[in-house]
N, C-alpha and C positions, 0 to 999 in steps of 0.2 A: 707439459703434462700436469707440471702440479696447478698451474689456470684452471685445465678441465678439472682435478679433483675438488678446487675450491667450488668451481660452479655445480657440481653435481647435487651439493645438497640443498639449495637453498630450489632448486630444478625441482630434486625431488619433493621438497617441502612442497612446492607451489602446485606442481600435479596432481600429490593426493589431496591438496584444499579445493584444488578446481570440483575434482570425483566426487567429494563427499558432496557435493552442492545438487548435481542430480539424486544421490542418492538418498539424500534425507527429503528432497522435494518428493519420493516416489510414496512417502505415507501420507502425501495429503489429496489424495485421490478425490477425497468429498468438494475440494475448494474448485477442481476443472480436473477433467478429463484425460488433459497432458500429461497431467502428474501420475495418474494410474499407467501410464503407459510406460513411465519410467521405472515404475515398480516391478513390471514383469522382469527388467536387468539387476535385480538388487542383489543377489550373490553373485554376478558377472562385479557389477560396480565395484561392489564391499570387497570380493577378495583382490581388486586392482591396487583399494584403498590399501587394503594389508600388503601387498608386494614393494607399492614405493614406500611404506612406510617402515619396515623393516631395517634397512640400510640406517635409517636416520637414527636408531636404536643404538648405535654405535660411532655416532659421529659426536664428540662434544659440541655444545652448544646449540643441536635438532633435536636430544632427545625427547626433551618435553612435548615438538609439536609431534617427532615418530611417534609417542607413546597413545597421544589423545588421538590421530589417525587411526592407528592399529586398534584401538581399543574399540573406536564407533565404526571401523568393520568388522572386527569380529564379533564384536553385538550384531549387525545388522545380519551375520550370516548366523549366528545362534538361534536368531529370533527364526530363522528358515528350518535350521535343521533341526528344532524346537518339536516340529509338526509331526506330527504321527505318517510313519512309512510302513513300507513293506508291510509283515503279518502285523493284525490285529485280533488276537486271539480275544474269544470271547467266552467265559467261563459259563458254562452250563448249557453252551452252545452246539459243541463242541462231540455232541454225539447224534444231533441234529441232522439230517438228510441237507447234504450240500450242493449246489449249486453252482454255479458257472455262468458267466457272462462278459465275453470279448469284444472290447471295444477298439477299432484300427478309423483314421481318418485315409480312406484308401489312396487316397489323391489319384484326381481324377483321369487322368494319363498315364496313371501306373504301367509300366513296359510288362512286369511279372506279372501279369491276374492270377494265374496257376500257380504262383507261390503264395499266393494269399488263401484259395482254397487250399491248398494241400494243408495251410500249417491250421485254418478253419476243420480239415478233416481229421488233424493229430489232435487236436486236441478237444475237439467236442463240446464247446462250449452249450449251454442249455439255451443261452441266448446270446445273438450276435447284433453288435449295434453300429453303424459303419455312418461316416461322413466322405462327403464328395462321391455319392452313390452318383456318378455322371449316366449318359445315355450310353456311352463306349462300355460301362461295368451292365447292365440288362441282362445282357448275352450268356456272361459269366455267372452271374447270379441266378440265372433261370438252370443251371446243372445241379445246383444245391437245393434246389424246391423240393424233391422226394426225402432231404434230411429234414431240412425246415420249410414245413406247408405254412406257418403258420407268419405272417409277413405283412409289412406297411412301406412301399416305398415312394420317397416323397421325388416328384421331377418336378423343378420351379425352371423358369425360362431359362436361366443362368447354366453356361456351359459346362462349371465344375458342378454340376448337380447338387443335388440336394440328401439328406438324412433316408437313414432305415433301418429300419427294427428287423430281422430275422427269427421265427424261437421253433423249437425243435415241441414248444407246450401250448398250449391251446389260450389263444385269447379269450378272455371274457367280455361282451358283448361285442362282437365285431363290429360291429356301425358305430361304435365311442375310440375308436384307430382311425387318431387325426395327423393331420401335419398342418402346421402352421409355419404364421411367416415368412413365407415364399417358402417352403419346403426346411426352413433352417432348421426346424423343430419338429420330432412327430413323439407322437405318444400313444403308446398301447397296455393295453390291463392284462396283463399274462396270469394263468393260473399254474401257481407251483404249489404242488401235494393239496390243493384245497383252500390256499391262502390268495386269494387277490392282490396282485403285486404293480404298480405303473410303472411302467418302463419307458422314460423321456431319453432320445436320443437328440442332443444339441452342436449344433455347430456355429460360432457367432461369426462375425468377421474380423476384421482388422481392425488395432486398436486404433484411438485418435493420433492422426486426422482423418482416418478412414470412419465405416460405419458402425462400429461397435458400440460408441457411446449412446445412439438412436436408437439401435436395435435391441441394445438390453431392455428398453425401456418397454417395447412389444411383446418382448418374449414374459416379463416379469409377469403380467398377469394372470397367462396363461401356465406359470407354473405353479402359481397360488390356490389355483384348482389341482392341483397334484391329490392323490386320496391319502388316506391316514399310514398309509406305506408306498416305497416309493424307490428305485433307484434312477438318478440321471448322471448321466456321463457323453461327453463328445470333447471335442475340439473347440475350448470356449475361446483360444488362442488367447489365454488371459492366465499366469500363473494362481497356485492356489492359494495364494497370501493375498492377493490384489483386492480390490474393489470388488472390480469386476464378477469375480468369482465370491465373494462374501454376497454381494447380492442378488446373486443365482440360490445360494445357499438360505439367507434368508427370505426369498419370493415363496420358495419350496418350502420352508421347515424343515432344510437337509441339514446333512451335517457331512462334513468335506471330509473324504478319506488320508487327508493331506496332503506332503510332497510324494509323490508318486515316486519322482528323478525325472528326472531329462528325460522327455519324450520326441521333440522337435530339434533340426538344424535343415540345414539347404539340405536335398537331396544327393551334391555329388561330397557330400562329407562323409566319411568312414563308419562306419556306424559305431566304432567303438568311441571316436569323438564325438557323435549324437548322445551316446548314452551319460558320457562325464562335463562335457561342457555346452550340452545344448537346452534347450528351455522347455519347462515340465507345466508346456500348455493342455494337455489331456488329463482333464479332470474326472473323479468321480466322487459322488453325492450319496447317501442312503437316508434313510429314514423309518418309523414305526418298527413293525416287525422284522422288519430286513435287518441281519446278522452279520455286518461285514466280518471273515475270516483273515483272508490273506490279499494284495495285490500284488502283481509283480509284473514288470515288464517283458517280452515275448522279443526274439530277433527278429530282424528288419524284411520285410519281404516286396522291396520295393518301394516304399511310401517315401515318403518325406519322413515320418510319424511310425512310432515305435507301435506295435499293439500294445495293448494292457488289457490283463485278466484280473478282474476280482471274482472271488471263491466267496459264496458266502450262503449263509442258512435263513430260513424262514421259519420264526416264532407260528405255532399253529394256530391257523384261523379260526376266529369263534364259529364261525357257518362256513360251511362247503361253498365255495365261489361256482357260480354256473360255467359250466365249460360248454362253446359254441365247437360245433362242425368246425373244420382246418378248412382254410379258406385265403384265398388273396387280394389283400388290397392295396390298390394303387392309388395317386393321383400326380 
């Protein structure tokens, strides 16, 4: 017994040195691709670091390396919870006509459909923006058309489908509601109270070695034309600290509503461990006139993917936005 006590620390010492080794490679996103990927684990990583290092805190002769452990993970998790969450009140905002807009990556085999409407019907968002809109969601989708006429959905070959815009408010020019990229992107100009607003619904893919590091580089363009106001949000499957998502942020001119929380884990995981220990891939973005208020996350209605609502106001428009006939567009 006292053998194992002697080996424990020098165990623990080595474990949390291996850990930090991922975890400080996840901020060099710009040098390869890998490295972002190890970044969306970085408070998984960092609070590993702080567990084994802990114990050494009290062992003589570890403390020094527990301390410098615990120390470069609890920065690393600082540096997360750092980021603006939940409400973001906005002074003068704040008596402003508000708004709504729920973002859910359906996944595309959702067993529940009718929980995804019902909690779509609780709560009314003004606009709904969904990923993994598959062929199997059409069906369901088309019962919500007398709420929201106003609609872009994208079908690329790909059998988890593609993005969609739903709004309950009248696009402005109907014919500029596009979907790019195989359907991973669509974008439509919503009018709210008179304010022209673009509404980018994204889904990337998988980080490297998958196609993510490719496909940011297609979408970036395309959101560079964003107009001088702008909300986008989806499934960048890329935390909001990463590359990844700083370059969404800067293609756009956005500005990242933060950590959100834990939006994703495997589908047969509890949803109360989705919400504390799983990973806060569902992003949102704002910009110009748009007034982010509050986000918060919504319960599980099936998905993989938590919803998330953000609440927010629109600074009034210099000129009345043209508002088109309610109308549907596919491709």
């Amino acid at each position: 017994m006292s053998d194992n006590r002697r080996r424990l620390p020098p165990l623990l010492a080595l474990s949390a040195t291996l850990l930090t080794v991922p975890l400080v490679m996840g901020y060099w996103g710009t040098v390869h691709p890998a490295f972002d990927s190890l970044a969306h684990f970085r408070v998984h990583l960092a609070a590993l670091v702080v567990i084994l290092a802990l114990p050494l805190l009290f062992v003589r002769g570890w403390r020094r390396i527990g301390l410098m452990a615990a120390v470069l993970g609890g920065a690393a998790i600082a540096s997360v919870t750092a980021l603006p969450a939940g409400e973001v009140h906005a002074e003068g905002e704040m008596g402003a006509a508000r708004y709504r807009l729920l973002q859910l990556n359906l996944r595309y085999d959702n067993r529940t459909p009718r929980e995804v409407l019902s909690l779509i019907g609780r709560e009314q968002p003004d606009v709904v923006t969904l990923n993994e809109a598959s062929s199997a969601w059409l069906p369901e989708l088309e019962l919500i058309e007398g709420a929201y006429p106003h609609r872009i959905v994208c079908q690329p070959p790909s059998p988890i489908g593609g993005v969609a815009i739903l709004s309950r408010r009248p696009f402005v020019h109907l014919s500029q509601a596009q979907c790019f990229d195989r359907g991973s992107l669509a974008i439509a100009t919503v009018n709210f109270g008179g304010a022209a607003v673009d509404i980018a619904a994204i889904h990337l893919g998988w980080p490297w070695p998958f196609e993510q590091a490719w496909q940011i580089d297609d979408v970036v363009p395309v959101l560079e034309r964003l107009s001088s106001s702008a909300i986008a949000v989806g499934d960048l499957n890329a935390a909001p600290w990463s590359l990844t998502a700083r370059r969404v942020a800067a293609a756009g001119g956005l500005t990242s509503a933060g950590n959100i929380g834990p939006t994703w884990l495997v589908r047969s995981a509890p949803d109360l461990l989705r919400r504390v220990a799983g990973l806060p891939i569902d992003n949102v973005f704002t910009k110009g006139r748009v007034v982010p208020i509050a986000t918060r996350r919504l319960e599980s209605v099936g998905s993989d993917h938590l919803p998330v609502l953000l609440e927010f106001a629109v600074r009034p428009a210099e000129e009345a936005a043209e508002v088109m006939q309610a109308s549907v567009a596919r491709e």
